[in-house]
Backbone as a ProteinNet text record, in pm:
[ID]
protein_1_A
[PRIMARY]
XXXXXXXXXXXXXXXXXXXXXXXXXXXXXXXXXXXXXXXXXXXXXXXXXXXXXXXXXXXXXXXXXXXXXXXXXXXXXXXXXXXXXXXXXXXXXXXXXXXXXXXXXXXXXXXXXXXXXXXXXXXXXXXXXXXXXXXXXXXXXXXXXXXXXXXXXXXXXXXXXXXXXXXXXXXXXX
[TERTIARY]
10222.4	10108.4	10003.6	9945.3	9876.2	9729.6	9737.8	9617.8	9558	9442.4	9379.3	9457.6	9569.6	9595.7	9541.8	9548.7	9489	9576.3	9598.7	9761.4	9730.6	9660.5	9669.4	9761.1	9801.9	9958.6	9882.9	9939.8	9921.1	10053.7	10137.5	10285.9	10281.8	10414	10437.5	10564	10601	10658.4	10652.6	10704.2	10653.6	10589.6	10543	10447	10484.9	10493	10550.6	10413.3	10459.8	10329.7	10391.6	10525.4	10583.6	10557.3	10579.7	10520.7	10372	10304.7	10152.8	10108	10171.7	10165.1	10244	10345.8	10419.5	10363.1	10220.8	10207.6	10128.1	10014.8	9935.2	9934.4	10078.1	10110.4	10088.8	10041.7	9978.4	10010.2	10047.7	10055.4	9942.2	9820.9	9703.5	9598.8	9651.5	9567.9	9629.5	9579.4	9600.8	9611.8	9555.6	9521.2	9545.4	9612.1	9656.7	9598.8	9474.5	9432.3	9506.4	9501	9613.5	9536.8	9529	9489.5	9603.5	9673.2	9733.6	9682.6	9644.3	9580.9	9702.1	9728.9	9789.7	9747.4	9821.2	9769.5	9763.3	9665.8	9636.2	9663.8	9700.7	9708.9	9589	9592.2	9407.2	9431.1	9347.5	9362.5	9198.7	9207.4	9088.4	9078.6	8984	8949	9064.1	9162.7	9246.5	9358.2	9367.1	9508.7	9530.6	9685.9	9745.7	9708.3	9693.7	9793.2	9884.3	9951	10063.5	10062.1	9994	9986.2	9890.9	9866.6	9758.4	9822.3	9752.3	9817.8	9720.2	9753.3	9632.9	9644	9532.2	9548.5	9472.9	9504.9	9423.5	9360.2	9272.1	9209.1	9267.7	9396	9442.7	9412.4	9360.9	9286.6	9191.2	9102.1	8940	9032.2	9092.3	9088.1	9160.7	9227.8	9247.8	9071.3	9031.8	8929.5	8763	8807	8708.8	8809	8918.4	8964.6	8957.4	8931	8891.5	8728.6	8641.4	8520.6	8506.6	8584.2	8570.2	8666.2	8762.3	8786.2	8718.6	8577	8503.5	8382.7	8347	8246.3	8305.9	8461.9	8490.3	8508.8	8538.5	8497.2	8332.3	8292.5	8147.7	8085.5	8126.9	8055.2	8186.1	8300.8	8417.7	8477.2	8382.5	8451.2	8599.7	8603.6	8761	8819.9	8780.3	8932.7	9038.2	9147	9282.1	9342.2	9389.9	9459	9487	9401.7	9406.8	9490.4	9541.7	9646.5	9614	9639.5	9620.3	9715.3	9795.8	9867.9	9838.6	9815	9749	9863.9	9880.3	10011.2	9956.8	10029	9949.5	10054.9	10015.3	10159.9	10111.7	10196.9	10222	10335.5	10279.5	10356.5	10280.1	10339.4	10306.3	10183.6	10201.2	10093.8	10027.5	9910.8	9841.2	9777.4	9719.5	9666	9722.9	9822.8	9831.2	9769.7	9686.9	9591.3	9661.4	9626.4	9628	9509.2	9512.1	9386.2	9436.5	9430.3	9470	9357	9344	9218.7	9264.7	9189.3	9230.1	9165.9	9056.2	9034.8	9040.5	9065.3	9034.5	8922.5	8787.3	8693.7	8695.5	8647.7	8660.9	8710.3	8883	8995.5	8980.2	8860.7	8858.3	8772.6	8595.6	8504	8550.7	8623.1	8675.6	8737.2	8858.9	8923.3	8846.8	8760.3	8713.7	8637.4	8545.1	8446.2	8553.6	8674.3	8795.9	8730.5	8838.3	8846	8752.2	8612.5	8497.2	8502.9	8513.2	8440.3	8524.7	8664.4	8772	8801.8	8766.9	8673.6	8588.5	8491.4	8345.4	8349.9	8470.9	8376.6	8545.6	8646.1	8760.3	8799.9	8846.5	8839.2	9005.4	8970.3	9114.2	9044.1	9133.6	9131.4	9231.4	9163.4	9278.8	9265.8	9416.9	9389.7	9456	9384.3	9458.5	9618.2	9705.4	9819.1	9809	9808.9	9831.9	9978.3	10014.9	10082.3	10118.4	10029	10010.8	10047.8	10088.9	10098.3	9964.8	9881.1	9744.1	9747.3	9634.9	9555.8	9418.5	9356.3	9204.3	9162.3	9131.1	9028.1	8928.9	8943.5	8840.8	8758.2	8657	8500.2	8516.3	8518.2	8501.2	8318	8306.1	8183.4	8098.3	8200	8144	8096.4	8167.9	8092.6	8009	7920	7784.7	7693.1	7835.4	7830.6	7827.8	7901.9	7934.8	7802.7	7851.5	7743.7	7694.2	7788.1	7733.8	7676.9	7672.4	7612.4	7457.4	7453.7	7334.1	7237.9	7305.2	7229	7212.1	7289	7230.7	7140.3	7097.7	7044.2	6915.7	6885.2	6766.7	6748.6	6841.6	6774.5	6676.5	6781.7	6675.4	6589.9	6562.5	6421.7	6332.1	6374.6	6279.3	6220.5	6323.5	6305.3	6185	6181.8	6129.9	5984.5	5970.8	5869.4	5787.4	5856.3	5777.9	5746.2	5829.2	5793	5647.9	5640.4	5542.2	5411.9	5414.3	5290	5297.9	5358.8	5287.2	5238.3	5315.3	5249.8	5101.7	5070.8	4971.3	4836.5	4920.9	4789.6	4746.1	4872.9	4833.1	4739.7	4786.5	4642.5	4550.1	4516.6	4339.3	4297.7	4367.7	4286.6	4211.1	4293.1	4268.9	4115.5
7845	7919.1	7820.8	7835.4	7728.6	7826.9	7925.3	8015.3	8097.5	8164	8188.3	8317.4	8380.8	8429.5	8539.2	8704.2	8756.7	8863.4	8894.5	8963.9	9043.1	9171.6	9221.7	9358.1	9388	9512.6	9601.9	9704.5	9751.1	9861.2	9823.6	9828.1	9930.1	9996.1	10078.3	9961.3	9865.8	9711	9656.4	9602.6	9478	9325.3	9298.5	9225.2	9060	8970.4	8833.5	8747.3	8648.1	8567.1	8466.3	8390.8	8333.3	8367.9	8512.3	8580	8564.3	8569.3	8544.4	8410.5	8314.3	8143.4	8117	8166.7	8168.2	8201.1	8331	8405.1	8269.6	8202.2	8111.6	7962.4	7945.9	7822	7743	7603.3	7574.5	7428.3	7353.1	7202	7170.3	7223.6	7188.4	7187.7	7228.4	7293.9	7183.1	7133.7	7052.8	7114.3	7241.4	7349.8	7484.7	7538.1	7725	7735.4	7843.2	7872.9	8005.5	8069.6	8150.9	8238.1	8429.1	8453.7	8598.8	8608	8724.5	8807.2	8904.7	8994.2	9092.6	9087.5	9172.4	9258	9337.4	9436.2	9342	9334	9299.1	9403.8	9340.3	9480.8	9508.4	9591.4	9687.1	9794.5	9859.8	9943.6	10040.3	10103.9	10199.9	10313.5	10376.7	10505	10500.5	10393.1	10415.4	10436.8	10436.6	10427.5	10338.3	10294.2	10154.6	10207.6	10125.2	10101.5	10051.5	10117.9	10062.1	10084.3	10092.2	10029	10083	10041	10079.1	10150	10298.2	10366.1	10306.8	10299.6	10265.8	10349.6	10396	10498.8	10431.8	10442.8	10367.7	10473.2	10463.8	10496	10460.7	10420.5	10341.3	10285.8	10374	10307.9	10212.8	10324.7	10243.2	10092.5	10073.3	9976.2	9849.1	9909	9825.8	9749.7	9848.7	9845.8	9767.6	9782.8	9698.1	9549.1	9512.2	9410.8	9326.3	9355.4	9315.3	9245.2	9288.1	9318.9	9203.3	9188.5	9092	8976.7	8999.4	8814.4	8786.4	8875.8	8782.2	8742.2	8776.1	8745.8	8579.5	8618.5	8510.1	8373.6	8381.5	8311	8280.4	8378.6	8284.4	8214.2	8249	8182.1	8041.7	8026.9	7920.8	7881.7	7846.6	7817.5	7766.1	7686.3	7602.9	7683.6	7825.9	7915.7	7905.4	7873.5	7901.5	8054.1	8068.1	8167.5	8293.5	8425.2	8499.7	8606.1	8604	8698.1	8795.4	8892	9010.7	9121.8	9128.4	9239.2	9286.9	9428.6	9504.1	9630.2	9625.2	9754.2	9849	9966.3	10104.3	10125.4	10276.2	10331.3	10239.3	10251.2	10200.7	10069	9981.2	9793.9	9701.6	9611.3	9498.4	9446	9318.1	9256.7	9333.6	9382.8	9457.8	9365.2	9289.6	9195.1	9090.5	9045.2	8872.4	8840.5	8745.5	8695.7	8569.6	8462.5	8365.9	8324.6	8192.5	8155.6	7998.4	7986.8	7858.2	7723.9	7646.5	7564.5	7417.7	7371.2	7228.3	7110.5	7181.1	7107	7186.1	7206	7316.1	7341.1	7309.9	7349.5	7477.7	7470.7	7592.6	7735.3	7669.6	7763.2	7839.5	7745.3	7810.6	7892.1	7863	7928.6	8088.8	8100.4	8186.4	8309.4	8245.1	8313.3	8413.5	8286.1	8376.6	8487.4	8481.4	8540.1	8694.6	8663.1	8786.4	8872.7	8860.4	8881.1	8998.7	8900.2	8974.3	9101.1	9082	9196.6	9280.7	9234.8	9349.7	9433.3	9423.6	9471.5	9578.3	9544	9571	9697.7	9638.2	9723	9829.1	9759.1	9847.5	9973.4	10066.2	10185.1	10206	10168.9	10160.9	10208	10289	10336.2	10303.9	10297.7	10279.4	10392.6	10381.5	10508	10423.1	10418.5	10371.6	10464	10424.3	10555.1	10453.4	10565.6	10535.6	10554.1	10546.8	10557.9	10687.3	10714.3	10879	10995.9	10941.4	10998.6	11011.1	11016.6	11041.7	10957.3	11034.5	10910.1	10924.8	10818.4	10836.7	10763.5	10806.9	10704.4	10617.7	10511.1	10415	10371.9	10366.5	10338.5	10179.6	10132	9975	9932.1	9844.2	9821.9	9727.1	9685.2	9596.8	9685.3	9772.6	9870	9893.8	9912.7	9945.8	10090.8	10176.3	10321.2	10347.1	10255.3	10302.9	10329.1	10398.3	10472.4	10311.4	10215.8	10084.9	9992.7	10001	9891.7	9973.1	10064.7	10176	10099.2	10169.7	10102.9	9990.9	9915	9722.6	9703.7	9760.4	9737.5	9861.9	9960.9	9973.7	9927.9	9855.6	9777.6	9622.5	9578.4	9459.5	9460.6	9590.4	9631.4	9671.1	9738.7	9737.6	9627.8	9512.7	9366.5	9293.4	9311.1	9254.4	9325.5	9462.6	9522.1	9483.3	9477	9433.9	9294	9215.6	9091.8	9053.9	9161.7	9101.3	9190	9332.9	9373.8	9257.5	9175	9067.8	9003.8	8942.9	8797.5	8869.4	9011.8	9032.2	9040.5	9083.4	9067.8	8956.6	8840.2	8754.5	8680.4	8701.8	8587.7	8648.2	8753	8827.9	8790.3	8748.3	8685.9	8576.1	8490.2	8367.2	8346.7
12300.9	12352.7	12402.8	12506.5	12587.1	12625.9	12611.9	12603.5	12521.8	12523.3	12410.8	12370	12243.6	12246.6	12094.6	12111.9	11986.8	11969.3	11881.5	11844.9	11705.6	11724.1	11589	11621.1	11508.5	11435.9	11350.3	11339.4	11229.1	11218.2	11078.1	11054.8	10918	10961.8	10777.2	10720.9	10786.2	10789.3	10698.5	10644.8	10518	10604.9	10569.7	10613.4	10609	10752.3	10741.2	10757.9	10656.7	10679.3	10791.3	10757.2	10870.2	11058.6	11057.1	11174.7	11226	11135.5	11218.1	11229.2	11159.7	11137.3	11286	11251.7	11440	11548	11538.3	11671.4	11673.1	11602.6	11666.5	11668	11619.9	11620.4	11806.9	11787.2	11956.4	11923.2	11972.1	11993.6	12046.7	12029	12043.4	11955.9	11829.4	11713.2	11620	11534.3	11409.6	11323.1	11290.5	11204.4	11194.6	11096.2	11102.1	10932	10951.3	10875.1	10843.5	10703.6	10687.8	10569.9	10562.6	10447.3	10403.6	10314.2	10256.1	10164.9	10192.2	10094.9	10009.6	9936.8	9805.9	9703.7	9676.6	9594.1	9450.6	9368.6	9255.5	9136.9	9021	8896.6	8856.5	8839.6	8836.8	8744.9	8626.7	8545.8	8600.3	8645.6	8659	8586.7	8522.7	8401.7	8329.5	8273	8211.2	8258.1	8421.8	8461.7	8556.2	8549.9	8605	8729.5	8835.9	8961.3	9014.4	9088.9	9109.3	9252.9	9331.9	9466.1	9551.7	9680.2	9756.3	9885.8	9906.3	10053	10165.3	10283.7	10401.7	10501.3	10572.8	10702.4	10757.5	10897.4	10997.6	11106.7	11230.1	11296.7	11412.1	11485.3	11520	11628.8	11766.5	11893.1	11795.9	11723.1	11689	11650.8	11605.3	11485.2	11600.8	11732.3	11830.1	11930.5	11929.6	11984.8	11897.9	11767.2	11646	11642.1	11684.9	11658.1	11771.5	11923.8	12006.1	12003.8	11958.6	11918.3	11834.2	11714.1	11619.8	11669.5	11783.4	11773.3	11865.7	11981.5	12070	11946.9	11852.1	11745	11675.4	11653.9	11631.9	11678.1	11824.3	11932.9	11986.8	11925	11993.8	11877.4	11761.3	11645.1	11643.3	11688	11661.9	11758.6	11869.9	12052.6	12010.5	11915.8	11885.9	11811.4	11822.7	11774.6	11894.1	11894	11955.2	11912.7	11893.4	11873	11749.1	11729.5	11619.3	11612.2	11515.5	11436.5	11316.4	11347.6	11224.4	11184	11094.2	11111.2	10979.8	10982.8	10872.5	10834	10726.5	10653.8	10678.3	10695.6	10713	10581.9	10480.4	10444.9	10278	10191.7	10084.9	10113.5	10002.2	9972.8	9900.4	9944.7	9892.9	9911.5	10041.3	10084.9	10188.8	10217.2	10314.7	10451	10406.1	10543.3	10556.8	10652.6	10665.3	10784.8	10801.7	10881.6	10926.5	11040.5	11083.8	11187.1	11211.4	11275.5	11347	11433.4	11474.2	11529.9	11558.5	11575.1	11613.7	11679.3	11658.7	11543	11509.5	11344	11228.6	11060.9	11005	10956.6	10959.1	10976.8	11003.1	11162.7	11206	11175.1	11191.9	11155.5	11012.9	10908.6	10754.8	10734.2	10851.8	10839.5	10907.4	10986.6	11100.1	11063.6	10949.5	10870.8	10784.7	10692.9	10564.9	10659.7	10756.9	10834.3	10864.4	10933.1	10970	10856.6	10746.3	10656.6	10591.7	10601.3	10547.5	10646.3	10801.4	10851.3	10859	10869.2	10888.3	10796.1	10666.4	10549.7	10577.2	10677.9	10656.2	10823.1	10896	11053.2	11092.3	11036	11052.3	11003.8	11095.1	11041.2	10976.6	10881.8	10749.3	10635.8	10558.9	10450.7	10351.4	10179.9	10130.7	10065.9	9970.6	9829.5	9730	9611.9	9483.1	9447.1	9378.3	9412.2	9211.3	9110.2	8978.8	8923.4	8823.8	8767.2	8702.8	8692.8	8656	8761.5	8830.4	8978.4	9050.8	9025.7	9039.2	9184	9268.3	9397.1	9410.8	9426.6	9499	9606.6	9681.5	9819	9781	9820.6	9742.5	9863.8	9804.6	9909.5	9948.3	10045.5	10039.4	10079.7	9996.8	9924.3	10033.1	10118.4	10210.6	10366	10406.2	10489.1	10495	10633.9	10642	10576.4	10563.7	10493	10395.2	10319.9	10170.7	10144.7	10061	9927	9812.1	9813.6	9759.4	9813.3	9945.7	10006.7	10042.5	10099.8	10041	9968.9	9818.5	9696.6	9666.5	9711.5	9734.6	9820.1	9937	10037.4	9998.8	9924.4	9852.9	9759.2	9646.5	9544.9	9591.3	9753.9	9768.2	9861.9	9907.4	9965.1	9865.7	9728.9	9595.3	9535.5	9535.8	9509.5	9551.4	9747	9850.1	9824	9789.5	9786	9675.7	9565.3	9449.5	9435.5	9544.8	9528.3	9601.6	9756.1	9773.2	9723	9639.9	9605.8	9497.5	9400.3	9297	9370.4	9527.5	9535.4	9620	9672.3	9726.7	9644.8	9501	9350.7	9308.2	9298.9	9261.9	9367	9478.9	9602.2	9616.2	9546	9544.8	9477.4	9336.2	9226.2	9262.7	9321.6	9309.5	9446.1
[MASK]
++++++++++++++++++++++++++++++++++++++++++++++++++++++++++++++++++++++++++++++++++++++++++++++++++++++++++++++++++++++++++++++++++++++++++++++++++++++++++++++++++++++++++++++

């Protein structure tokens, strides 16, 4: 690959990390930054999980991934080449990422940065699937919507507020 290339999937597939290390592999890059996301063992209200479902949005999530590798490019001019392929469906590993670069610098800040927003701006859903047979939709915490980022984002406007009515009491005193 000799041009800037960006290649995201979204598969009911099992998921290759080899494959996205391949889409941006470049004899111009020194560097392939690389991240796999997996389902972790997790016990919630007392019941196991045993894996994660995903639904996607699927234009949007073509159209939010365009979006985020020109973000990633203007914050990492020396990105070469990005890769994303995201599981839809129940498995294993859900995100394998790649990132190509010609130093890894770049390629590491770039990655973790993916990561965070594709998190945060993609329209994917998961559901916990238990053991119990049980499922629930789980809120992701990093979205601009959630109901948790909400309450973080009025707890540190409560913070900000109280910080500056002290510091506005304390410089009258004085």
């Amino acid at each position: 690959m000799s041009q800037q290339e960006d290649v995201c999937r979204l598969s009911r597939d099992p998921l290759s990390l080899q494959e996205v290390v391949d889409a941006v592999s470049s004899s111009s890059c020194g560097a392939i930054s690389v991240f796999l996301g997996t389902t972790r063992e997790d016990e919630v209200g007392g019941r196991r999980v045993l894996g994660l479902h995903y639904e996607a949005y699927e234009s949007m999530v073509q159209s939010e991934f365009r979006k985020l590798c020109a973000d990633l490019r203007g914050r990492w001019p020396g990105v070469k080449h990005i890769c994303v392929h995201h599981r839809l469906g129940v498995g294993e590993a859900s995100v394998a990422m790649a990132i190509s670069s010609p130093h890894r610098h770049d390629g590491q800040q770039a990655i973790q940065h993916c990561i965070s927003q594709l998190k945060a701006r993609m329209p994917i859903w998961k559901k916990e699937v238990y053991h119990t047979q049980e499922e629930s939709w789980k809120e992701n915490s990093e979205c601009p919507w959630s109901t948790s980022a909400r309450l973080l984002t009025e707890k540190l406007h409560a913070e900000k507020t109280r910080a500056c009515v002290d510091e506005a009491a304390g410089g009258g005193a004085s």
